[in-house]
Biopython code that builds the backbone (N, CA, C, O; Angstrom):
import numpy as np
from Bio.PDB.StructureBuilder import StructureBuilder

atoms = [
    (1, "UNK", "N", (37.964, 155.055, -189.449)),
    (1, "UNK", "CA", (39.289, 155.074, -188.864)),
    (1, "UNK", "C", (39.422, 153.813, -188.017)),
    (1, "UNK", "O", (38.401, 153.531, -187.389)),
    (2, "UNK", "N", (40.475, 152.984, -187.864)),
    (2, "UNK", "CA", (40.801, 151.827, -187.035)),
    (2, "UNK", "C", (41.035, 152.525, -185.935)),
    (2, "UNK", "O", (41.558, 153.623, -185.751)),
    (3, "UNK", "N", (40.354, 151.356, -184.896)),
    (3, "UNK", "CA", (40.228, 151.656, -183.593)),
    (3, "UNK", "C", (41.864, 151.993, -183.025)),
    (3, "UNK", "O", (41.956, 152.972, -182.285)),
    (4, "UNK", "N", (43.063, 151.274, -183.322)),
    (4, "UNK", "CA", (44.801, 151.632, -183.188)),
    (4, "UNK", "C", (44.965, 153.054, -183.213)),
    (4, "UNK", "O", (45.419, 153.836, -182.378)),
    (5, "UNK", "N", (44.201, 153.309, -185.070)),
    (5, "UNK", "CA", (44.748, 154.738, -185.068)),
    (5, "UNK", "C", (44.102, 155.945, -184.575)),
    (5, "UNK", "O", (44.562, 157.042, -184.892)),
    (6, "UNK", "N", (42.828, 155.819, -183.647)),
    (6, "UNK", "CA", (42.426, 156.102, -182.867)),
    (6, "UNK", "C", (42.799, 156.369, -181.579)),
    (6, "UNK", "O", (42.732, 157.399, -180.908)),
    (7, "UNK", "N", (43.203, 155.275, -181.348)),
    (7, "UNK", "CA", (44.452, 155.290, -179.616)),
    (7, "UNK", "C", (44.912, 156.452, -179.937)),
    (7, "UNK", "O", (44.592, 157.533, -179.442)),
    (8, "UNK", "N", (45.932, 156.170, -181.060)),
    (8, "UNK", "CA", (47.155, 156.904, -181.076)),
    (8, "UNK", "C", (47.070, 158.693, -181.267)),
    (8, "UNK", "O", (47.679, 159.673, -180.837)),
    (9, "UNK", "N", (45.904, 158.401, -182.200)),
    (9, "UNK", "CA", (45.609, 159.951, -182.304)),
    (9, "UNK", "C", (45.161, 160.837, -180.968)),
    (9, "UNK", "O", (45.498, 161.932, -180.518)),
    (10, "UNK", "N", (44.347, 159.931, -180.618)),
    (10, "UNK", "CA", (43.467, 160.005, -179.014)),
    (10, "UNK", "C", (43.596, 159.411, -178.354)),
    (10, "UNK", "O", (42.758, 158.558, -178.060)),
    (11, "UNK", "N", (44.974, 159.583, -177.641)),
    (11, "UNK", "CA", (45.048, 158.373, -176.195)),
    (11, "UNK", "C", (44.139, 158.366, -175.302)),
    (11, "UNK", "O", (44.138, 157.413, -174.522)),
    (12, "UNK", "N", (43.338, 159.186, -175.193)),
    (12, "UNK", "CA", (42.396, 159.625, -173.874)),
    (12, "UNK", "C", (41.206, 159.105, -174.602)),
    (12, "UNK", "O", (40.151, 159.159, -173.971)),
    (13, "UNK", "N", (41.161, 158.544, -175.968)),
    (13, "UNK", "CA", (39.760, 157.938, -176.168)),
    (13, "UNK", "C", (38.886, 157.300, -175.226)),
    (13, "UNK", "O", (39.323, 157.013, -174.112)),
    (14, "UNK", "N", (37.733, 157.052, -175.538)),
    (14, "UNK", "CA", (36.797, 156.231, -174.564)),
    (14, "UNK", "C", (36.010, 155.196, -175.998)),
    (14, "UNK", "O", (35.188, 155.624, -176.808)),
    (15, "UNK", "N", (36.515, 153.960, -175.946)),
    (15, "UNK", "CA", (35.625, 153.239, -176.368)),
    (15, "UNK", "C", (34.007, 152.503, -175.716)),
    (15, "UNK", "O", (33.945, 151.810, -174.700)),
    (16, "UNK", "N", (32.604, 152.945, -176.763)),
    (16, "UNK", "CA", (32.038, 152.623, -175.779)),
    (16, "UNK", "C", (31.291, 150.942, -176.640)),
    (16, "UNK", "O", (31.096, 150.877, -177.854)),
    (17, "UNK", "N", (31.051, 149.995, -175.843)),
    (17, "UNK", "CA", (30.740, 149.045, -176.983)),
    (17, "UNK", "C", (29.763, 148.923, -177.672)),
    (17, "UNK", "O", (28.692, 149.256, -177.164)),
    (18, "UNK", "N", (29.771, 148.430, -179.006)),
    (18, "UNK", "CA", (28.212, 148.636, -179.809)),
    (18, "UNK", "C", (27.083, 147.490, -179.252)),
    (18, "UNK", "O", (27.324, 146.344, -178.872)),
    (19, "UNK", "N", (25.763, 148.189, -179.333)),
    (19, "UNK", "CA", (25.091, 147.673, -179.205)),
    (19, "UNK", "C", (24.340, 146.862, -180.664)),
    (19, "UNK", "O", (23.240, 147.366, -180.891)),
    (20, "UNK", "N", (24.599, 146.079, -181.360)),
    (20, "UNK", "CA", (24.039, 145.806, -182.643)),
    (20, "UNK", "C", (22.611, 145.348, -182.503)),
    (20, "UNK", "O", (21.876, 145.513, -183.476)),
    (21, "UNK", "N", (22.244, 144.925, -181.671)),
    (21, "UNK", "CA", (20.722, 144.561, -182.018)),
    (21, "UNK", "C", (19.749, 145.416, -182.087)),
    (21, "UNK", "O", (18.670, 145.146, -182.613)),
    (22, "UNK", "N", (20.134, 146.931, -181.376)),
    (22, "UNK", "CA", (20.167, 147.793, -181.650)),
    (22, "UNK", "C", (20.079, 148.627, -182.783)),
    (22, "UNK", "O", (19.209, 149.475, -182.980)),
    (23, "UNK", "N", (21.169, 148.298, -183.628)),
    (23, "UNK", "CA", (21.620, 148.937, -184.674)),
    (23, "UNK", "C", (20.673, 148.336, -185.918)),
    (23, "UNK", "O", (20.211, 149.030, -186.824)),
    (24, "UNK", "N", (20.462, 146.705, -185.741)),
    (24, "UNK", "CA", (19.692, 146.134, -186.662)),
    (24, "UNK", "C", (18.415, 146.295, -186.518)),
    (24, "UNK", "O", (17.669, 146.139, -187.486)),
    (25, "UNK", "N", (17.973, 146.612, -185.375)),
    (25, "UNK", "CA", (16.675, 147.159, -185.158)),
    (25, "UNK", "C", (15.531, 148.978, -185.730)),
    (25, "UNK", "O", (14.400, 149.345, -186.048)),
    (26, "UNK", "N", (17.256, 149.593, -185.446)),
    (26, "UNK", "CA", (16.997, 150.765, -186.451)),
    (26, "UNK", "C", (17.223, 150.800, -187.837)),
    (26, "UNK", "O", (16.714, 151.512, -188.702)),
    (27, "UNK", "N", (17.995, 149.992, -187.900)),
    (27, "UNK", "CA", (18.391, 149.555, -189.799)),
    (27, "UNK", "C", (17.222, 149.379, -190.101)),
    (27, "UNK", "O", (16.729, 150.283, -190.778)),
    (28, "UNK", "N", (16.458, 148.375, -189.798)),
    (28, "UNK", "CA", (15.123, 147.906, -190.289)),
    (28, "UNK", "C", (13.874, 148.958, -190.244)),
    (28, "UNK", "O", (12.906, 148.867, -190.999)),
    (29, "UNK", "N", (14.000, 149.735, -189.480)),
    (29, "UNK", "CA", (13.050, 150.928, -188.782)),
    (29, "UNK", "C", (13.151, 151.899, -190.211)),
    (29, "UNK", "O", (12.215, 152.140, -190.972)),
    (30, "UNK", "N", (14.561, 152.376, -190.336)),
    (30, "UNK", "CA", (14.896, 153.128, -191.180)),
    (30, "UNK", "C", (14.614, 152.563, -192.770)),
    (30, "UNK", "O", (13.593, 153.031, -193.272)),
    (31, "UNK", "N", (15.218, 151.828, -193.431)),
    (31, "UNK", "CA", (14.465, 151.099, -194.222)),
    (31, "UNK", "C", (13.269, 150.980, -194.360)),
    (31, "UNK", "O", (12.816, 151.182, -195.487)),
    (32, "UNK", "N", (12.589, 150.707, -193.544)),
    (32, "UNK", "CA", (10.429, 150.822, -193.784)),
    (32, "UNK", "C", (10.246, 151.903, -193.832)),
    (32, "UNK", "O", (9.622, 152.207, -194.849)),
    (33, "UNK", "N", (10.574, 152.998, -192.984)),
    (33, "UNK", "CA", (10.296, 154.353, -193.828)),
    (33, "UNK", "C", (10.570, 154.636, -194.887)),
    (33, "UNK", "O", (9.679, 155.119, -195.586)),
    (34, "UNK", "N", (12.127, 154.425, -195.533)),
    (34, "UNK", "CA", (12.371, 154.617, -196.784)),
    (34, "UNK", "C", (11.292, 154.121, -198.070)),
    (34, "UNK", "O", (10.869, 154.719, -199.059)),
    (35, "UNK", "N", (11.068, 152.667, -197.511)),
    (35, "UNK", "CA", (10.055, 152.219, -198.616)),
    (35, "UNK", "C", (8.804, 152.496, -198.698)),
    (35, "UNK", "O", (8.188, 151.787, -199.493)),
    (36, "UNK", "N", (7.961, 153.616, -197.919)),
    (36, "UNK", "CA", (7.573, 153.901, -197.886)),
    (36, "UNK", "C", (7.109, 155.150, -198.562)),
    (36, "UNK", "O", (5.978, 155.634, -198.521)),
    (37, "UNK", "N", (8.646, 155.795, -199.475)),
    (37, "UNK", "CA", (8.314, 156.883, -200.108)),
    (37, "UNK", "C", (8.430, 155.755, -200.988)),
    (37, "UNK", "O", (7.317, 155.259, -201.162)),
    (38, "UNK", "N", (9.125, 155.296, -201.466)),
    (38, "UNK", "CA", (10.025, 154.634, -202.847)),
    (38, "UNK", "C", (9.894, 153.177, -202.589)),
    (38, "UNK", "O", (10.402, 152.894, -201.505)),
    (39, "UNK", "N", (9.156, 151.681, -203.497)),
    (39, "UNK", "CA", (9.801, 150.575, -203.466)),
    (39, "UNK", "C", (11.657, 150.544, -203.796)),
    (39, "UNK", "O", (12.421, 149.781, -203.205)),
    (40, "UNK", "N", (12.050, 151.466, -204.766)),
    (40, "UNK", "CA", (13.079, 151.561, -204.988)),
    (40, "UNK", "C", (14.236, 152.034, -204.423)),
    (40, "UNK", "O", (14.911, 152.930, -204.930)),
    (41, "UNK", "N", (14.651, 151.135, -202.780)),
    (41, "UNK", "CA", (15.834, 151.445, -202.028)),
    (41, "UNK", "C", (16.697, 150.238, -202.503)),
    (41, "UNK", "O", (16.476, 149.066, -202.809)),
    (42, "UNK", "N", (17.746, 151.031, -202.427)),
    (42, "UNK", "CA", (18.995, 149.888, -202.873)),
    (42, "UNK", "C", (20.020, 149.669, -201.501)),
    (42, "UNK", "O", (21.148, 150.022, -201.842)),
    (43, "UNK", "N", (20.012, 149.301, -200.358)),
    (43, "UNK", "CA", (20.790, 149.311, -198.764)),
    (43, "UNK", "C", (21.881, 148.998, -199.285)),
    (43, "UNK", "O", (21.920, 148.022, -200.034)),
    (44, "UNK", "N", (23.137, 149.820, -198.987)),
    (44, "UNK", "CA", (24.459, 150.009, -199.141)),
    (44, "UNK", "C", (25.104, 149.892, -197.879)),
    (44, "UNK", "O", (26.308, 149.636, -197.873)),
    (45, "UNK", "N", (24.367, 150.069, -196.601)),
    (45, "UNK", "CA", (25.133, 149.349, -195.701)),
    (45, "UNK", "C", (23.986, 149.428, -194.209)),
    (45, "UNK", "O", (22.913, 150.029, -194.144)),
    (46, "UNK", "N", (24.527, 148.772, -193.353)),
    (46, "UNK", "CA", (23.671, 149.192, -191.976)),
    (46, "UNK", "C", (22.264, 150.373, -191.801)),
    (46, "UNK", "O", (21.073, 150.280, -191.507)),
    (47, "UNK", "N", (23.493, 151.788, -192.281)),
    (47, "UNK", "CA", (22.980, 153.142, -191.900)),
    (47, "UNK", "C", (22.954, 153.682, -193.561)),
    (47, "UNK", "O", (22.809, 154.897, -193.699)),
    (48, "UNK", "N", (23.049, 153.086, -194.458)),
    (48, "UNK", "CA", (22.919, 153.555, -195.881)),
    (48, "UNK", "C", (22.828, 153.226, -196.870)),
    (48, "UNK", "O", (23.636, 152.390, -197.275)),
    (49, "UNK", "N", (21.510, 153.864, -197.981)),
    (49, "UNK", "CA", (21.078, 153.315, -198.823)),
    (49, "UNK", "C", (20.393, 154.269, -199.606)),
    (49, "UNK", "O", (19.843, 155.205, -199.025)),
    (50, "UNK", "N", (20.331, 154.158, -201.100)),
    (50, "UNK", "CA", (19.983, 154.930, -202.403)),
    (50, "UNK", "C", (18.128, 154.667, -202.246)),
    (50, "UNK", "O", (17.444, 154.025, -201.449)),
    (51, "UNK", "N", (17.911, 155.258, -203.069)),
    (51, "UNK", "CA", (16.564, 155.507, -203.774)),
    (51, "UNK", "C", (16.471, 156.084, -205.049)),
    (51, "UNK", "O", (17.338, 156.792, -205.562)),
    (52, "UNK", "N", (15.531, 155.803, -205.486)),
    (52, "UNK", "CA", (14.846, 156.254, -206.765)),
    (52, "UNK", "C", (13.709, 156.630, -206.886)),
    (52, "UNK", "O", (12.881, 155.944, -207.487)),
    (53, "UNK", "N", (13.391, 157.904, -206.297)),
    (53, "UNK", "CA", (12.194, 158.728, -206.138)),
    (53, "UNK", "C", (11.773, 159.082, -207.974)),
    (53, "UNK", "O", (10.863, 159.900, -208.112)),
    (54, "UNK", "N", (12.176, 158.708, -208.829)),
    (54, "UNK", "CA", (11.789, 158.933, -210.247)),
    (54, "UNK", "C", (9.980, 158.812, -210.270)),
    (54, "UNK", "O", (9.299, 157.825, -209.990)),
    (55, "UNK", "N", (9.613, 159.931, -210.624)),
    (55, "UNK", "CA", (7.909, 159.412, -210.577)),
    (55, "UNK", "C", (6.957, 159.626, -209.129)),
    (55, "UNK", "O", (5.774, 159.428, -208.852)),
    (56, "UNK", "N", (8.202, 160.160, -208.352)),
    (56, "UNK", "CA", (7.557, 160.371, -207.090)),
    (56, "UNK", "C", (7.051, 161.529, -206.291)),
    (56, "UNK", "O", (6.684, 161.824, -205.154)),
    (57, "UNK", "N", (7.248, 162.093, -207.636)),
    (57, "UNK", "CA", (6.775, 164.128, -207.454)),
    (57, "UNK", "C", (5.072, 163.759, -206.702)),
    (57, "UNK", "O", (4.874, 163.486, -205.518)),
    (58, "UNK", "N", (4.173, 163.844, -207.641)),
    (58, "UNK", "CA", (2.639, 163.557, -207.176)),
    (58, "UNK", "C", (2.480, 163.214, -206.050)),
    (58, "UNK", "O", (1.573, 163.711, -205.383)),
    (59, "UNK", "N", (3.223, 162.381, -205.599)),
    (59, "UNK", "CA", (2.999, 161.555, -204.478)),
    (59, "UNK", "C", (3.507, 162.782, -203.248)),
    (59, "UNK", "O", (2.668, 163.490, -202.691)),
    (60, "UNK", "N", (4.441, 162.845, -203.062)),
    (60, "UNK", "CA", (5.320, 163.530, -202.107)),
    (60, "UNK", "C", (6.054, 164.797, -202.245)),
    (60, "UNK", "O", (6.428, 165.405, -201.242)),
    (61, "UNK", "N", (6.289, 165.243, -203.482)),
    (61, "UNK", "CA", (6.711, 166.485, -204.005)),
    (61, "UNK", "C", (8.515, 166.469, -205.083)),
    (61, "UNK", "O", (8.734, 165.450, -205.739)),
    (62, "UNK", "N", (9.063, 167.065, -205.100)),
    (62, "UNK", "CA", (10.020, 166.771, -205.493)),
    (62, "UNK", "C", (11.109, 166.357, -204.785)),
    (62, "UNK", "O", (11.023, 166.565, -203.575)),
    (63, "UNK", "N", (12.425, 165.668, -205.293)),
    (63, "UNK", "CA", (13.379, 165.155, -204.474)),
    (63, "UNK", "C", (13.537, 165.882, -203.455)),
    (63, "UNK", "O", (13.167, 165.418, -202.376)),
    (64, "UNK", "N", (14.065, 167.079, -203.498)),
    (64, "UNK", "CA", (14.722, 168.022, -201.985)),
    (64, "UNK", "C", (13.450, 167.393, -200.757)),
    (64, "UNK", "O", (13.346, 166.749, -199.713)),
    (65, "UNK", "N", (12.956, 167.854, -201.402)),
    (65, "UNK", "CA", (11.506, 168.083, -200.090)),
    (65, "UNK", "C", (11.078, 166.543, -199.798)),
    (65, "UNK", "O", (10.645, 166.298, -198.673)),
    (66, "UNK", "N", (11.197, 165.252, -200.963)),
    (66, "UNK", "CA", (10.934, 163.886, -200.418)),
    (66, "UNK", "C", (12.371, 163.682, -198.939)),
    (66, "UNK", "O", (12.265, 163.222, -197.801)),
    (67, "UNK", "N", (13.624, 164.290, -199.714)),
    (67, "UNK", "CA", (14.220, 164.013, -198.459)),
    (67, "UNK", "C", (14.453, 164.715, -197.061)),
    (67, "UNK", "O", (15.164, 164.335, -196.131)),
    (68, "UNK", "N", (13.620, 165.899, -197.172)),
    (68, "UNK", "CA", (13.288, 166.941, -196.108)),
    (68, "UNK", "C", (11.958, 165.834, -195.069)),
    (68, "UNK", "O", (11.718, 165.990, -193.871)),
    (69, "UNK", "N", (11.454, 165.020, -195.788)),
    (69, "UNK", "CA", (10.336, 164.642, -195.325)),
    (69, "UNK", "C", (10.853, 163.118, -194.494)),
    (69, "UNK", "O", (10.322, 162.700, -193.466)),
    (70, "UNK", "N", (11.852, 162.534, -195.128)),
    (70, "UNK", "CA", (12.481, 161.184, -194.905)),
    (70, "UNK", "C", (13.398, 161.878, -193.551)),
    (70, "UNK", "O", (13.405, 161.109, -192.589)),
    (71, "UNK", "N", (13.802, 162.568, -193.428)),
    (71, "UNK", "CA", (14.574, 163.110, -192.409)),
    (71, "UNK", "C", (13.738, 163.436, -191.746)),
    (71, "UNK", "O", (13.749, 162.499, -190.949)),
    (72, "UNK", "N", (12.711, 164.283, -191.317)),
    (72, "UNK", "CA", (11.750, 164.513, -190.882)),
    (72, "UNK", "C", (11.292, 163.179, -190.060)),
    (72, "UNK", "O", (11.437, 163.139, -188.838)),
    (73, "UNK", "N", (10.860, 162.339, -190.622)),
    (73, "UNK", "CA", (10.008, 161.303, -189.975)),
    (73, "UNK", "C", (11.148, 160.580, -189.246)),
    (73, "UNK", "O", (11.005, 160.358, -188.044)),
    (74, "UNK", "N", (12.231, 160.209, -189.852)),
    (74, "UNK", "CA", (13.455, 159.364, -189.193)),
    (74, "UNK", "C", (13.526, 160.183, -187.693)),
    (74, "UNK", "O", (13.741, 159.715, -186.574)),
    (75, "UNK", "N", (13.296, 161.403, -188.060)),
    (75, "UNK", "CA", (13.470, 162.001, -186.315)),
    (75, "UNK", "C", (12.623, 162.048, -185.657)),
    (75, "UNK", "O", (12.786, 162.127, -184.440)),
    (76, "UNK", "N", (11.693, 162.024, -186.091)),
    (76, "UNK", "CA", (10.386, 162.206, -185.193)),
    (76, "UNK", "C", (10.163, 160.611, -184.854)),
    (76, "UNK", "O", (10.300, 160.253, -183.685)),
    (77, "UNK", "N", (9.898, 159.871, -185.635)),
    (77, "UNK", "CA", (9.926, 158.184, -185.236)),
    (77, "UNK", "C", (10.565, 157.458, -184.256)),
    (77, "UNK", "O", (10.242, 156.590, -183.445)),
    (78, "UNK", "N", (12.233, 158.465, -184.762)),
    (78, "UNK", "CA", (13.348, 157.180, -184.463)),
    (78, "UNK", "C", (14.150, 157.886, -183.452)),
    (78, "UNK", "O", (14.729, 157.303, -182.535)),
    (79, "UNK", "N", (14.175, 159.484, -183.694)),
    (79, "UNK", "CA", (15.221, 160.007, -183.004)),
    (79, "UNK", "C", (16.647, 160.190, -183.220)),
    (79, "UNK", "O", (17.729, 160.380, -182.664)),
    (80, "UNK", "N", (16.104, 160.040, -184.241)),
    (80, "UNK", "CA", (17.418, 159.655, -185.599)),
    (80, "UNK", "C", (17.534, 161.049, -186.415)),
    (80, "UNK", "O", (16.640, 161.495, -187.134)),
    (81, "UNK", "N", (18.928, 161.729, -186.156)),
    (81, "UNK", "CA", (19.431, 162.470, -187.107)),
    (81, "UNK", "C", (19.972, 161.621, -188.299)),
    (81, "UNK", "O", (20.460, 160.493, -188.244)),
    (82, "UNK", "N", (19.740, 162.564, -189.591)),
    (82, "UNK", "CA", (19.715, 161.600, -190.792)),
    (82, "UNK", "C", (20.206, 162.748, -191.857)),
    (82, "UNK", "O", (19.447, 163.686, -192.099)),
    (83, "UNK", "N", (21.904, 162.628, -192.694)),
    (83, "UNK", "CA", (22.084, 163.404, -193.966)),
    (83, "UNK", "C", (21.483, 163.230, -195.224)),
    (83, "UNK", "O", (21.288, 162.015, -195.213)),
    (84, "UNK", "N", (21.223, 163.484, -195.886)),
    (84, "UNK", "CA", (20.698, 163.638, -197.502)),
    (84, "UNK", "C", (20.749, 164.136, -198.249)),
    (84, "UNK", "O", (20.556, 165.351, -198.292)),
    (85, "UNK", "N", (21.125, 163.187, -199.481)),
    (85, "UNK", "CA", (21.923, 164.420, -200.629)),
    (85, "UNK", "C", (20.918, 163.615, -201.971)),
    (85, "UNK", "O", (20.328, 162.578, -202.273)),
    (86, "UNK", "N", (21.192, 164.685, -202.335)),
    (86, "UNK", "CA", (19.822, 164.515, -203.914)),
    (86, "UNK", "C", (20.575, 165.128, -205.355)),
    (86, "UNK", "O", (21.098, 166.218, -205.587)),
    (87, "UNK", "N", (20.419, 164.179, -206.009)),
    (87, "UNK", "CA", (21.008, 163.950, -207.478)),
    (87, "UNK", "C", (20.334, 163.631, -208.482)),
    (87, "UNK", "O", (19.110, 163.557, -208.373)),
    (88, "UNK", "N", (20.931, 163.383, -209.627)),
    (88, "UNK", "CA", (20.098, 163.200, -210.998)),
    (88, "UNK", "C", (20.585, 162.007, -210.991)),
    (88, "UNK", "O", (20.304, 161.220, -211.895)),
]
sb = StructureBuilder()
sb.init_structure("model")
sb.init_model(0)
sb.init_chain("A")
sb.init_seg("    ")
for serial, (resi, resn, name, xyz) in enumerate(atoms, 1):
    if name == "N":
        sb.init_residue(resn, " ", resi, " ")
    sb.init_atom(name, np.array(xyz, "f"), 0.0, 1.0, " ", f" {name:<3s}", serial, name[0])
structure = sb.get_structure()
């Protein structure tokens, strides 16, 4: 949502300012865990990015539970709540 239509929706908003070095610091955090299940992350933005756990049962178990485990560590590491959705 643009920060305008924000005002308008929420005049009483509170903008607070980003910290990015910050942000690039957990980007990168988050990412090394990822590659850590999978060489195969594809980063789609800052806070998001694909994988291809194909082949990665043995190792870690099946998809649900590789991303039960990626969430898992993102919080325990980072402190980082983290969504995940698993597909064919």
């Amino acid at each position: 949502m643009l920060n305008s239509e924000a005002r308008r929706l929420c005049p009483g908003v509170i903008f607070i300012p980003p910290d990015y070095e910050l942000y690039r610091f957990c980007s990168r955090r988050v990412l090394e865990v990822l590659m850590s299940f999978t060489p195969l992350v594809e980063p789609f933005s800052i806070d998001e990015a694909w994988l291809d756990v194909t082949g990665c049962a043995g190792l870690f178990g099946a998809p649900a539970a590789i991303a039960a485990r990626i969430q898992e560590r993102l919080r325990e590491e980072l402190g980082l709540p983290c969504s995940a959705g698993v597909s064919t």
